[in-house]
C-alpha positions in Angstrom: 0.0 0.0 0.0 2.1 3.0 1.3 5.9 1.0 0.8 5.7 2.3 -3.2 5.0 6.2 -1.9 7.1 5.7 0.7 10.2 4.0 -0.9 9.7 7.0 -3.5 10.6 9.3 -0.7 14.3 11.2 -0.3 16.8 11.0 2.6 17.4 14.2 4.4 21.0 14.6 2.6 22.8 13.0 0.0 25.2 10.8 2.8 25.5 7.1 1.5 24.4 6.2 5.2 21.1 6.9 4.5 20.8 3.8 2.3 21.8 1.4 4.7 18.5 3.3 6.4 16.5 2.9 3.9 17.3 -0.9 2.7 16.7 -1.8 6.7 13.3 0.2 6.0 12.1 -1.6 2.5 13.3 -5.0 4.1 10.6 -4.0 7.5 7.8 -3.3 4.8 7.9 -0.3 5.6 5.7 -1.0 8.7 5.3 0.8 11.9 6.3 -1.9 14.1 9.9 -1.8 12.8 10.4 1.5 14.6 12.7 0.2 17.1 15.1 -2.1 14.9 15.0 1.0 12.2 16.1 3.2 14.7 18.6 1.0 15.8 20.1 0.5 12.4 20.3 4.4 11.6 21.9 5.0 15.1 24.5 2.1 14.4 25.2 3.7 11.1 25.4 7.8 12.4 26.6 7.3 15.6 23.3 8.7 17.5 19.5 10.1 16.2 18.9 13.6 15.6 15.8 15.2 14.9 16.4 15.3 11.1 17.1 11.1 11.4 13.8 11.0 13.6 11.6 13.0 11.7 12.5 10.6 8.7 12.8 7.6 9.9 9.0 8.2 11.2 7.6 9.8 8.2 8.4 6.9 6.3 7.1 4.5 8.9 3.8 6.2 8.9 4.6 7.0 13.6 4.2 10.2 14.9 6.8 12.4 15.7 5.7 12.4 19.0 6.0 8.0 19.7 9.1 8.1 17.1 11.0 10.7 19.9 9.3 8.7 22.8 10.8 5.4 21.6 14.6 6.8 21.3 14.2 9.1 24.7 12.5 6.1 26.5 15.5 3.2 25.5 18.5 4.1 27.1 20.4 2.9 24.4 19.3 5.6 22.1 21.6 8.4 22.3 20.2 11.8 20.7 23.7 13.4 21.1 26.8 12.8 19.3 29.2 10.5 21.4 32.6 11.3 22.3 35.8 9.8 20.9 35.9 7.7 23.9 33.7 6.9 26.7 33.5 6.6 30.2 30.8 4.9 32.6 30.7 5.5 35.8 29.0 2.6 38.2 26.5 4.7 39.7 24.9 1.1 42.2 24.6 1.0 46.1 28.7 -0.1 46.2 30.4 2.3 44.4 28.2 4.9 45.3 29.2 4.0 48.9 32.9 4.1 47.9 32.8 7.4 46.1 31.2 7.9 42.7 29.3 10.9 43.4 33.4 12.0 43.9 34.0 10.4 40.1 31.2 12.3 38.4 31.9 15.5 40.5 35.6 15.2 39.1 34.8 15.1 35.5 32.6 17.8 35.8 34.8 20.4 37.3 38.0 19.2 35.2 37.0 17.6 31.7 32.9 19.9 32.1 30.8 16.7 31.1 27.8 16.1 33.3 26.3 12.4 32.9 25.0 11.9 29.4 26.9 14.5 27.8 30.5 14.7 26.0 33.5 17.0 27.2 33.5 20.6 25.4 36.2 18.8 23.0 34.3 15.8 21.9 36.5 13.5 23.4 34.8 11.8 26.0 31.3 10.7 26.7 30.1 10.3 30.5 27.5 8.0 31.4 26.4 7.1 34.4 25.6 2.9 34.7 23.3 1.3 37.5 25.5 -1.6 38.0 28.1 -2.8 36.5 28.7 -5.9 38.3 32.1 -4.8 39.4 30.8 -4.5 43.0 34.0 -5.7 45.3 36.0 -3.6 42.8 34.1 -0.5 44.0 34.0 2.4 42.7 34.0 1.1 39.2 34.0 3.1 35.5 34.5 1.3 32.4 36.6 3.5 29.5 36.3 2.4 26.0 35.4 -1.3 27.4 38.0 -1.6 30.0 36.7 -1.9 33.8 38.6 -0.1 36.4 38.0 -0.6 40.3 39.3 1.0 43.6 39.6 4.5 41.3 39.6 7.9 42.9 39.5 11.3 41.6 42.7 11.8 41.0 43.2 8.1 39.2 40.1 8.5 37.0 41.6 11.9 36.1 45.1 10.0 35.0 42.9 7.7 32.8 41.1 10.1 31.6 43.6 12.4 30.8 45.7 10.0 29.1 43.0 9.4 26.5 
């Protein structure tokens, strides 16, 4: 019904990406329930959704605006932001909250200016803040590009960070 309109229909710019977009799209139908793996293909292939991606990805899905920006705020994987060059997650559970995250997020902030779920003024490094990360005896825990770190104060996570 709507795949031959929609199919007909142009990416926001002329970046080859898009196509990987739209072949995830035509292979869905097209359909409204393939909002979520859609939005995960164009955020795999761009790094993170912005409005322009959004709007798109929903006009040719036939969702609202409104459910397409719901679906990528409500999944914490979605990321509406551009990500840093590298990032850090800081365990924010019961242990290393006890042992001095507040002290890691605090630290970043003052020296590097990210807050939680934003990127350093330079675009280097991404800050996000985790629930648990499992590393519990290792408290306080952060995780850089993949790598787990325990027992890490200020000034360590600071070192790391810096050395980026």
């Amino acid at each position: 019904m709507a795949s031959t309109t929609l199919s007909a229909r142009s990416a926001p710019s002329d970046d080859k990406r898009w196509r990987q977009v739209d072949v995830r799209m035509r292979r869905l139908g097209y359909r409204p329930d393939g909002l979520i793996e859609v939005l995960h293909t164009t955020q795999e292939v761009f790094g993170y959704l912005d409005d322009q991606a959004l709007l798109y990805v929903g006009d040719c899905l036939g969702v609202p605006p409104s459910k397409v920006y719901g679906v990528a705020t409500f999944y914490s994987y979605f990321t509406l932001k551009p990500q840093g060059e590298h990032t850090c997650v800081v365990c924010t559970g019961t242990a290393c909250y006890i042992n001095g995250a507040a002290g890691l997020l605090s630290e970043i902030s003052q020296k590097f200016g990210a807050q939680p779920g934003g990127t350093t003024p330079d675009g280097k490094i991404s800050v996000l803040k985790a629930r648990c990360l499992g590393a519990c005896s290792m408290a306080p825990a952060v995780v850089i590009d993949g790598e787990t770190y325990g027992k890490v104060g200020p000034a360590g996570l600071s070192s790391l960070l810096e050395a980026l």
